[in-house]
MIRO-844283 format. One record per residue (C-alpha): residue in one letter; x, y, z. Coordinates in steps of 0.2 Angstrom, whole numbers, plus 2048, in hexadecimal, padded with zeros to 3 digits. Layout:
AXYZ;...
% end
This chain:
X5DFB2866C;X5D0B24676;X5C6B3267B;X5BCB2F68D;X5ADB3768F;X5AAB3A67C;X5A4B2B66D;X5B0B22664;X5B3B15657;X5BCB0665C;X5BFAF4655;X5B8AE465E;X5C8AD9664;X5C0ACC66B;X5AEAC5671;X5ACABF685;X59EAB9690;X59AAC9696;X59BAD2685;X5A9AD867B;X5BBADF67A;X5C0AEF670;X5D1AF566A;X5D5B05674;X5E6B0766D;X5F5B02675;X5F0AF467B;X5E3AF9683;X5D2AF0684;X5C1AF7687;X5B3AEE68E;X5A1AF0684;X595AE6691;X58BAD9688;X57AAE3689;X581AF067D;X587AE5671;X57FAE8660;X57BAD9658;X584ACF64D;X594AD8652;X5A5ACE650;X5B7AD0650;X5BDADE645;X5B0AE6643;X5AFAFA64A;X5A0B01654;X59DB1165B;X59CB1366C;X59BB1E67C;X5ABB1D687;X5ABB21699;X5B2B1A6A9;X5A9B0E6B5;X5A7B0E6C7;X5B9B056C9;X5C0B136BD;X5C4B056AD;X5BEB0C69D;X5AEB04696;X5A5B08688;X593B08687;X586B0A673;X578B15681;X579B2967C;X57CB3368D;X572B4268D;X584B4C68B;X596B46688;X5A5B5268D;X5A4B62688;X590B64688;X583B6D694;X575B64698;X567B656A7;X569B566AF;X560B4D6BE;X568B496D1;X566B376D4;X570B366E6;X57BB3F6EF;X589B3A6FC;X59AB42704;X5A2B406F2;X595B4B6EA;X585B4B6DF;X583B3E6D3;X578B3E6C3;X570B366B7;X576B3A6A4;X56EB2C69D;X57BB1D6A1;X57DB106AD;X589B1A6B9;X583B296BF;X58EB3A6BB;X596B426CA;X595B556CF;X5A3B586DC;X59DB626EB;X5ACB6F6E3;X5A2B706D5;X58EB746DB;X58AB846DC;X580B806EB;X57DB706F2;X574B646E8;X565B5C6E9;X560B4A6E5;X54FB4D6DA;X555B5B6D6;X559B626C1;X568B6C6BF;X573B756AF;X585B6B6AF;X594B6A6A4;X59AB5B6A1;X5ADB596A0;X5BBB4C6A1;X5C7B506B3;X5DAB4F6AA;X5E1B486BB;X5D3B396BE;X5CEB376AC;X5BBB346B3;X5AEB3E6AA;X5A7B4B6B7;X599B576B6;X59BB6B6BE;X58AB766C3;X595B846C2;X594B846AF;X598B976AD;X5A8B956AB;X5A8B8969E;X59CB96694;X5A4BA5686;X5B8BA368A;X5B8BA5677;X5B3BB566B;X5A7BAC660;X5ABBAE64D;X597BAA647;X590BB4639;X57EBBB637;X574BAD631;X580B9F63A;X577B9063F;X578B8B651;X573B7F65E;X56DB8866D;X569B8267E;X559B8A686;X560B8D69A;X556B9B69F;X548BA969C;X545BBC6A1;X53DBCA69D;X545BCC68C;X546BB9686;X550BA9688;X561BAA68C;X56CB9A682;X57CB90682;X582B92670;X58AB8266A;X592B7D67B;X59BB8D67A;X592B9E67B;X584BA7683;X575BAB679;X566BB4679;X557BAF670;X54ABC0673;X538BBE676;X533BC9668;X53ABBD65C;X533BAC665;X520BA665D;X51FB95668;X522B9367A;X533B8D67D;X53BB7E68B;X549B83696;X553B75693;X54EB74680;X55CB73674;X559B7A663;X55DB82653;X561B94653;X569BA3645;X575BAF64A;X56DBC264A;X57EBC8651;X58DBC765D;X58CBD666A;X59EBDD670;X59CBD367F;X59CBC1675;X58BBBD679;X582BB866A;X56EBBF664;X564BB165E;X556BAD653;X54EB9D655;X54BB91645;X558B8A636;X55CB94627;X553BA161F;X54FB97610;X549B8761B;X541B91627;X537B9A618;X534B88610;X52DB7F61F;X522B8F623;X51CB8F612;X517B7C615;X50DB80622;X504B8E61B;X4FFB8360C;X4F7B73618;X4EFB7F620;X4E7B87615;X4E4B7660E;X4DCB7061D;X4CFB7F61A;X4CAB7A60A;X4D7B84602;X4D5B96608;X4DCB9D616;X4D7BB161D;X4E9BB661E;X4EFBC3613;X4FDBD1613;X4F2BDC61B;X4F0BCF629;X4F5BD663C;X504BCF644;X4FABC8652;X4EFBBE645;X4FEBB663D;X505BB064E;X4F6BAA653;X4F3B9E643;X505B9963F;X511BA164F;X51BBAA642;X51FBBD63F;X516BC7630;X527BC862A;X527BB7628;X518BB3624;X518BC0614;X52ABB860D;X521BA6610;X512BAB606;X51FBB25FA;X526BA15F5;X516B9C5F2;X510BA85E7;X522BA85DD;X51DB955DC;X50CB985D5;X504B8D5E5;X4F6B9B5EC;X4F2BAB5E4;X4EFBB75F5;X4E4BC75F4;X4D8BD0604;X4D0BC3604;X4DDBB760B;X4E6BA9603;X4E3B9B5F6;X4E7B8B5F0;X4EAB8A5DC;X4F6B7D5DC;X4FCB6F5E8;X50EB6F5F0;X513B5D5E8;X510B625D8;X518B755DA;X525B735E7;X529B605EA;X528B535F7;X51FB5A608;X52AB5B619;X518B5B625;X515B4E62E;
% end
C-alpha cells in the first residue's frame, strides 16, 4: 500500500515521454516526471522515491528529499499566501500548505516557522500545522539513561535548549552541559539523562559514551600534535581552561585522557600532556578530518 507523504519502493511499469510509470498497487500508476529519473532506469526495475500529491491531487512521485515527510517537525520558510492559506517551501516543486486553521497567528510570506508535517485522512494531501504542540508528548516515553536520540533544537532560555525528541517528545538539553553554541533549528544527536514525571525528557548532547570518549580523545591527540606534541592540559587543569581549548567538561576531558594513557599514547604529568606514541599505530585508522 502506498504511503503519501512518506518514501517508498516501487517498480517501473512502463517509460513515457515525459518520464516514467510506477506500480502503486492495484492498478494504480504513479507518475515520476522525467527530471527525476535516475539514469539508466528500465522497466522492473524498483526505485525509491518521495510520494506526494500535485497541485491537481494525482499521486506523483518525485527522487528530491523534502526537508520533512509526515510525521516530522521542521522550520520551514513562507513562500506565498492567499484565502486558502500559507504555502511553503519543503524542498519540492509544490509548495506545502498551512491551512489558516492551522497557524497560530497569521503567516507571513518571508517568514521561518516550526511545522508538523502530516497527511489529512479526508483529502489525502500532505498538509503542514504551526500549531505543532499538540502533535508533541501524547506518549510516555520508554528511553533509558544513555539512549541515543535525535533532538530538534526549537528554542533557548535561561536554562538551555528546549528539543523535540525524535518527533515525539519534548526535551531539554541544559546549558550547563552545552560546550559549543547551538542553532535553533539544528538537529542533532543527544543521550537520555532521564525522563521527569511529566514525560519531558533531560538531554545531553553527543552519541555514546564510548564514541564520545573516542572522538574526544582524537582531538586531544591532533592537538597536542599540532603543538609539537605537548599540550599544558593536565588533571589539575581549571574547567574553564579545558572548555576554552577543546569545549568539553573536565569530566570529560579526564575519562579522554584516560583512554590514552590505558593506550600507552601520551604519558600526562604537571606539566601537561605528551606524545609517546602516534594514534595509527596505538588505536587504528583516525576519524579527523
Amino acid at each position: 500500500m502506498i504511503k503519501i507523504g512518506e518514501y517508498n519502493r516501487l517498480k517501473v511499469l512502463k517509460e513515457v515521454d515525459f518520464g516514467i510509470y510506477l506500480d502503486g498497487g492495484n492498478g494504480v500508476e504513479i507518475l515520476l516526471p522525467t527530471r527525476y529519473v535516475p539514469d539508466n532506469s528500465s522497466v522492473g526495475d524498483e526505485l525509491d522515491v518521495f510520494v506526494y500529491t500535485d497541485s491537481e491531487d494525482r499521486l506523483i512521485a518525485t527522487t528530491l528529499q523534502p526537508f520533512a515527510k509526515v510525521g516530522e517537525f521542521a522550520f520551514l520558510e513562507v513562500n506565498d499566501v492567499n484565502s486558502t492559506g500559507a504555502f511553503l517551501d519543503w524542498g519540492l516543486s509544490k509548495d506545502i500548505l498551512v491551512p489558516y486553521s492551522e497557524q497560530k497567528s497569521k503567516m507571513i510570506k518571508g517568514g521561518l516557522y516550526l511545522v508538523y508535517v502530516y497527511l489529512d485522512e479526508t483529502t489525502k494531501r500532505v498538509v503542514a500545522s504551526a500549531k505543532y504542540e499538540k502533535f508533541i508528548g501524547n506518549l510516555f516515553p520508554k528511553y533509558k539513561r544513555g539512549d541515543v536520540v535525535s533532538a530538534l533544537i526549537v528554542s533557548h532560555d535561561d536554562r538551555g535548549y528546549k528539543t523535540i525528541v525524535d518527533n515525539r517528545y519534548w526535551g531539554m538539553i541544559y546549558n550547563t552541559d552545552i560546550f559549543k553554541n547551538l542553532e535553533i533549528g539544528e538537529t542533532m544527536t543527544a543521550r537520555v539523562n532521564q525522563i521527569r514525571e511529566d514525560g519531558k525528557i533531560d538531554l545531553a548532547p553527543g552519541a555514546d559514551t564510548g564514541t564520545r570518549v573516542r572522538e574526544l580523545a582524537e582531538k586531544i591527540y591532533y592537538l597536542t600534535d599540532a603543538a609539537d606534541g605537548h599540550c599544558m592540559l593536565n588533571d589539575n587543569s581549571t574547567p574553564a581552561e579545558i572548555k576554552s581549548l577543546l569545549q568539553c567538561s573536565k569530566k570529560d576531558f579526564k575519562k579522554a585522557a584516560g583512554f590514552l594513557l590505558k593506550n600507552g599514547v601520551i604519558t600526562m604529568d604537571e606539566k601537561g600532556i605528551s606524545l609517546i606514541a602516534t594514534w595509527e599505530d596505538k588505536i587504528g585508522s583516525s576519524n579527523v578530518t
